[in-house]
C-alpha positions as CSV (number, residue, x, y, z in Angstrom):
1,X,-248.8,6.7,-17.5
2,X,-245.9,4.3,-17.8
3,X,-248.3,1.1,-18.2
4,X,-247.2,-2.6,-17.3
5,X,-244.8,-4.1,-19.7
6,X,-246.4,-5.3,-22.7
7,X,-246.7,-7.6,-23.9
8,X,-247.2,-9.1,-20.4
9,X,-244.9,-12.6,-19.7
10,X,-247.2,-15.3,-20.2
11,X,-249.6,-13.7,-22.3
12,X,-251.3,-15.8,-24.8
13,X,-251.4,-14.9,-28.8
14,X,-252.4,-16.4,-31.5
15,X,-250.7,-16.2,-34.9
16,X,-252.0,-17.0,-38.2
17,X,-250.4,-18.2,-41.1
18,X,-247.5,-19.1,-38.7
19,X,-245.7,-21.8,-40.0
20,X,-243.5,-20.0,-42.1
21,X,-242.4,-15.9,-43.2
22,X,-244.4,-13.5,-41.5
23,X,-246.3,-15.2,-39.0
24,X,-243.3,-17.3,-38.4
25,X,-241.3,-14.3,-37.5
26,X,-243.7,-13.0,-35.6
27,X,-244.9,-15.8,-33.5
28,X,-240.7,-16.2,-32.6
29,X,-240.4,-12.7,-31.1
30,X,-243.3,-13.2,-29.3
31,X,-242.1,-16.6,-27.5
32,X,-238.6,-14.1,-27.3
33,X,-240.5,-12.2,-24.8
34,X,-242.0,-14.7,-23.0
35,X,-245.1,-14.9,-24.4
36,X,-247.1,-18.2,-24.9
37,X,-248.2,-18.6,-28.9
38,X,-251.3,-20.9,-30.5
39,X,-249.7,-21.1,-34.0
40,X,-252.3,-21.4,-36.9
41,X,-252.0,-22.7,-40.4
42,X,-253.6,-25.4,-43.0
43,X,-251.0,-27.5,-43.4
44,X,-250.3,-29.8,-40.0
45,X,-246.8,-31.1,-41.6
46,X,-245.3,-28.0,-41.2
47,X,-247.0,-26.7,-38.5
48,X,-245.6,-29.6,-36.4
49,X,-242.6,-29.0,-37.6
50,X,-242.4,-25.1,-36.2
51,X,-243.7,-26.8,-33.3
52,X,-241.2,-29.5,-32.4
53,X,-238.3,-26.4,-33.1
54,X,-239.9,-23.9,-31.0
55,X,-240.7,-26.2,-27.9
56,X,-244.0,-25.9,-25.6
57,X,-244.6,-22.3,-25.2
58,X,-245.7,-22.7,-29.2
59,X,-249.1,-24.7,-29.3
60,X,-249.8,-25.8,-33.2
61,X,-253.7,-25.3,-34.5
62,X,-254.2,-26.9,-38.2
63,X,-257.1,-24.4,-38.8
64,X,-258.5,-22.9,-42.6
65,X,-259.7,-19.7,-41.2
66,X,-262.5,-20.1,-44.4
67,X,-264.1,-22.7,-43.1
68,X,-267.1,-20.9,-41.2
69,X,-267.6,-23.6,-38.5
70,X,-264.5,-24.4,-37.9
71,X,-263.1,-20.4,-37.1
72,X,-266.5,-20.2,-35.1
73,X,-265.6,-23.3,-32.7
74,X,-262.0,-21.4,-32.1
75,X,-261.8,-20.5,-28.9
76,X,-263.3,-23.7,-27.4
77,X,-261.2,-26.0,-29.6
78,X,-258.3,-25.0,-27.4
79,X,-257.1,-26.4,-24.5
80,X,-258.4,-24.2,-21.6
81,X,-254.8,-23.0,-20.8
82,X,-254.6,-21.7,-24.2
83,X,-257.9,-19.9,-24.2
84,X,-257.7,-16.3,-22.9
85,X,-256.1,-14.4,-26.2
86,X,-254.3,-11.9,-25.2
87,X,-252.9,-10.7,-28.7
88,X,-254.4,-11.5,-32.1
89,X,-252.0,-11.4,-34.9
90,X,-254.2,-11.4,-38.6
91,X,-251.6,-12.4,-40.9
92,X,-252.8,-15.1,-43.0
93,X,-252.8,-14.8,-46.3
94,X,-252.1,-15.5,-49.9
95,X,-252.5,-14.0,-54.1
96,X,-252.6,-17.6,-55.8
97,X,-252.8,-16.6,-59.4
98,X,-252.2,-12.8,-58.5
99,X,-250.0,-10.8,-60.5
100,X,-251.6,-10.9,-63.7
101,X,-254.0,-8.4,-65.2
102,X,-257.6,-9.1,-64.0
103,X,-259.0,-10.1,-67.5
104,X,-256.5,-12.8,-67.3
105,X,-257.1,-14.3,-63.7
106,X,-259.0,-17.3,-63.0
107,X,-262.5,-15.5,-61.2
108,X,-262.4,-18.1,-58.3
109,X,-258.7,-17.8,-57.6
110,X,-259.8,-13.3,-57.6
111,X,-262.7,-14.7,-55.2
112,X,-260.3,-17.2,-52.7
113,X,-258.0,-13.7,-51.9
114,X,-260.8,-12.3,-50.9
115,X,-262.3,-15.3,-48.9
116,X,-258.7,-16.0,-46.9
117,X,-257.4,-12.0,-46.8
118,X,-260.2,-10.4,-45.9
119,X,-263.7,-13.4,-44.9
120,X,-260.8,-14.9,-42.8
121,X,-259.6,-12.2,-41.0
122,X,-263.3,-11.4,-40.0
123,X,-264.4,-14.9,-39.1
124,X,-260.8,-15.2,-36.9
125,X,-261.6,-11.6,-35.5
126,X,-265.0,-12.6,-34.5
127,X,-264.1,-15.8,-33.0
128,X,-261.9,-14.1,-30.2
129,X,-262.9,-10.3,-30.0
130,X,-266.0,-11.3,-27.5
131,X,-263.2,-12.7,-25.1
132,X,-261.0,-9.4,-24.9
133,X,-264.0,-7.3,-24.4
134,X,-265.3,-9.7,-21.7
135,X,-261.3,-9.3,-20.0
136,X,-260.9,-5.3,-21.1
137,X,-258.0,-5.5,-23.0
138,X,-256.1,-6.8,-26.0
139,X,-254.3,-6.3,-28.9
140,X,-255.5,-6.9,-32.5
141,X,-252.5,-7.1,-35.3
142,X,-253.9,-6.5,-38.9
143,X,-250.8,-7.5,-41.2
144,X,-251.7,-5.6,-44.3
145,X,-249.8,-4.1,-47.3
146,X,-248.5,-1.0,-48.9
147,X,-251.1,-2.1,-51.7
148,X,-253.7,-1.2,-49.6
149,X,-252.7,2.1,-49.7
150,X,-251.4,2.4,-53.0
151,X,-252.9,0.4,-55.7
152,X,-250.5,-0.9,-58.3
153,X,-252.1,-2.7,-61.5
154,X,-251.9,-6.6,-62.4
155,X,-253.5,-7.4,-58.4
156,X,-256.6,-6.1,-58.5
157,X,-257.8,-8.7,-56.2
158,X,-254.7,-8.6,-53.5
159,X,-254.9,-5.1,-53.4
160,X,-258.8,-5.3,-52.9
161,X,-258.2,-7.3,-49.8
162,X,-255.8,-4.8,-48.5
163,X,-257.8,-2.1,-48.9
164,X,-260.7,-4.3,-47.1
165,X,-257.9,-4.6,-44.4
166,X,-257.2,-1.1,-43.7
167,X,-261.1,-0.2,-43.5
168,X,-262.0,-2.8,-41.3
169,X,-258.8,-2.1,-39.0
170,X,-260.4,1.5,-38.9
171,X,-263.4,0.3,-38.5
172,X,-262.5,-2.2,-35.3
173,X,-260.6,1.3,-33.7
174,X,-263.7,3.1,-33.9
175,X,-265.9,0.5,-32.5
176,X,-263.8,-1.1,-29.3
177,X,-262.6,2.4,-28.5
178,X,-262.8,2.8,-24.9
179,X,-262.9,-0.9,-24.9
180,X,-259.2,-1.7,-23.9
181,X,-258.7,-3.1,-26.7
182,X,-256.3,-1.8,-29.2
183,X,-256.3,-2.5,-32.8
184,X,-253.3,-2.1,-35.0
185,X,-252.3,-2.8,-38.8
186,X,-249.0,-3.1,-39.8
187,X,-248.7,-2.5,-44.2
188,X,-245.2,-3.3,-45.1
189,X,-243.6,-3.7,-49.0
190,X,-243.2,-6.3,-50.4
191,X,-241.4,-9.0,-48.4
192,X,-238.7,-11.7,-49.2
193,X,-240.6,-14.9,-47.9
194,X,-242.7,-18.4,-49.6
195,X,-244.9,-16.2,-50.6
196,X,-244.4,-14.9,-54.0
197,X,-243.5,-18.9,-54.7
198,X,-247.2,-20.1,-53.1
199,X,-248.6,-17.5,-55.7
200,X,-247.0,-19.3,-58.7
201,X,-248.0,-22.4,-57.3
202,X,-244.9,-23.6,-56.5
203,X,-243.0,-22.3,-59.2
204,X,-239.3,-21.3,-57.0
205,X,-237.8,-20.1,-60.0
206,X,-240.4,-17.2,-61.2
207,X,-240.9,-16.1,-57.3
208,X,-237.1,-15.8,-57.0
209,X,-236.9,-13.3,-60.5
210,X,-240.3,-11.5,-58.8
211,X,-238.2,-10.0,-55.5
212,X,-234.8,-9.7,-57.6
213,X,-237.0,-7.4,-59.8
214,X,-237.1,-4.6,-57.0
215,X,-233.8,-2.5,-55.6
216,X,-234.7,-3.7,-52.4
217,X,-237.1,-5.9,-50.4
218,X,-237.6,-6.1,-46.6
219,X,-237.4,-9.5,-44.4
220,X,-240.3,-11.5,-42.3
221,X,-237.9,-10.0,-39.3
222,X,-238.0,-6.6,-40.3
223,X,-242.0,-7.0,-40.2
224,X,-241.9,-8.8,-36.6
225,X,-239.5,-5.8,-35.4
226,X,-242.1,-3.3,-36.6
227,X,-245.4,-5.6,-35.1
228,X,-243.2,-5.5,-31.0
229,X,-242.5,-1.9,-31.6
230,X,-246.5,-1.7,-31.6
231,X,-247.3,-4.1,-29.0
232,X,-245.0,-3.0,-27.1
233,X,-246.4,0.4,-26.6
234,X,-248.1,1.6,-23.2
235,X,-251.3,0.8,-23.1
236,X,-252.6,4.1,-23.8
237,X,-250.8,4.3,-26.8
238,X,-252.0,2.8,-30.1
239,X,-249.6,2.6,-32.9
240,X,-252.7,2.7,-35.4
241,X,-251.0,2.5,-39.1
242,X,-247.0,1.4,-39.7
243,X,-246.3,1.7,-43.0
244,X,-243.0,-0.4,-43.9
245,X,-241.0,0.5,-47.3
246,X,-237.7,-2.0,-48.1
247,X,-234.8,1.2,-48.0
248,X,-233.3,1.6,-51.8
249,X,-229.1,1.8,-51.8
250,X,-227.8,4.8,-53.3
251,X,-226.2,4.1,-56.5
C-alpha cells in the first residue's frame, strides 16, 4: 500500500496567509517538491513581492478570505491552469488586540479573530472542497494552535478560534471519510514570525519582548517540516492531529 508519491509533482495548492511566516514557509517547501502554489493574502505589495522571489510555479491571489463573495468566486477567479486544488493549506490568520484580558479587548477586534480564524477558514474550505470530491482526493491543512488544546488566559478570543479549528477539522474527517480526501491540522506553539508584531499593531518592540518571554519558541520552518511530514504520507494514511511544542534547553 506504498501509494504514489505525494505530494504529486505538479500538483496545485493553495496557501493562505502566504506572504510571510507560516504560509510563507509552507508555500516554499511545497514549490521544493515540485509542486505548483496559488499564494493568498490581503496585501498585493507583498504578495508580489514573494511572487517576483519565488518565480512562476508561485501564482499571487490578493484575496480577504472575509469577504463572502469574494472567497465564493475562488475557484473561477483563477486562471484555468491553476484551478484543480490539489492541497489546501488553512493558515490565515491573526489576534489584533489579543493578549489582553477579555474585559479589556475592543469587542469588534474579539469578533474579527473569529471572522478571519475561523468564518474564513469555512468560506475558503467551501469554495474548494466541491472540487476535490468531484476529483476523489485531496489534502486539507488546518494550521491551528496548542491554544486550541489548552486554553491559556488573556486570549479568550484566539483561543476560541482554535478550538473552532480543531472541531471543524474533526468534523471535515468525519464527513469526507471515504471521500479521498484527507484532512489534517497541524497545532504548533507559539512561533517566531510577524505575527506577534501584526497583533500590537505594528508595535516591533513589544512583539520582540513577547517571544523572548518564553525558553524557547519554534520557527515558520519547523511548522512547514511538520505540514510535508503529513502530506507526505501514503494515501491511506492520515496524519490527523500534530501537536508542535518549541524544545526547552536544559539549564
Amino acid at each position: 500500500m506504498a501509494g504514489a508519491k505525494r505530494p504529486e509533482p505538479g500538483a496545485v495548492a493553495l496557501v493562505t496567509g502566504a506572504s510571510s511566516g507560516i504560509g510563507l514557509a509552507i508555500a516554499e517547501a511545497l514549490l521544493e517538491r515540485d509542486c505548483k502554489v496559488v499564494g493568498v493574502a490581503r496585501g498585493p505589495d507583498r504578495l508580489q513581492a514573494v511572487a517576483a522571489r519565488l518565480g512562476p510555479s508561485f501564482h499571487p491571489l490578493a484575496l480577504d478570505i472575509t469577504d463572502a463573495a469574494a472567497t465564493a468566486a475562488l475557484p473561477g477567479s483563477l486562471p484555468p491552469e491553476w484551478r484543480d486544488i490539489a492541497i489546501l493549506i488553512n493558515n490565515a490568520g491573526h489576534d489584533g488586540g489579543g493578549r489582553e484580558r477579555f474585559d479589556e479587548c475592543d469587542a469588534d477586534d474579539l469578533a474579527r479573530i473569529i471572522q478571519t480564524n475561523v468564518a474564513g477558514m469555512i468560506r475558503v474550505s467551501r469554495a474548494l472542497v466541491p472540487g476535490m470530491l468531484a476529483r476523489g482526493a485531496g489534502d486539507i491543512v488546518n494550521i491551528g494552535s496548542t491554544s486550541g488544546h489548552f486554553a491559556i488566559p488573556r486570549d479568550a478570543a484566539y483561543v476560541a478560534s482554535k478550538f473552532a479549528i480543531n472541531g471543524l477539522t474533526r468534523a471535515l474527517r468525519a464527513d469526507y471519510e471515504g471521500k479521498g480526501v484527507r484532512v489534517i491540522e497541524i497545532s504548533p506553539g507559539v512561533v517566531e514570525t510577524g505575527f506577534a508584531e501584526a497583533r500590537y499593531h505594528g508595535d516591533a518592540d513589544r512583539a520582540a519582548r513577547f517571544y523572548k518571554s518564553f525558553p524557547a519558541v519554534l520557527e515558520a520552518e519547523d511548522v512547514a517540516r511538520a505540514t510535508m511530514f503529513a502530506l507526505e504520507q501514503p494515501p491511506h494514511v492520515t496524519i490527523g492531529e500534530l501537536l508542535m511544542f518549541p524544545t526547552h534547553k536544559a539549564n
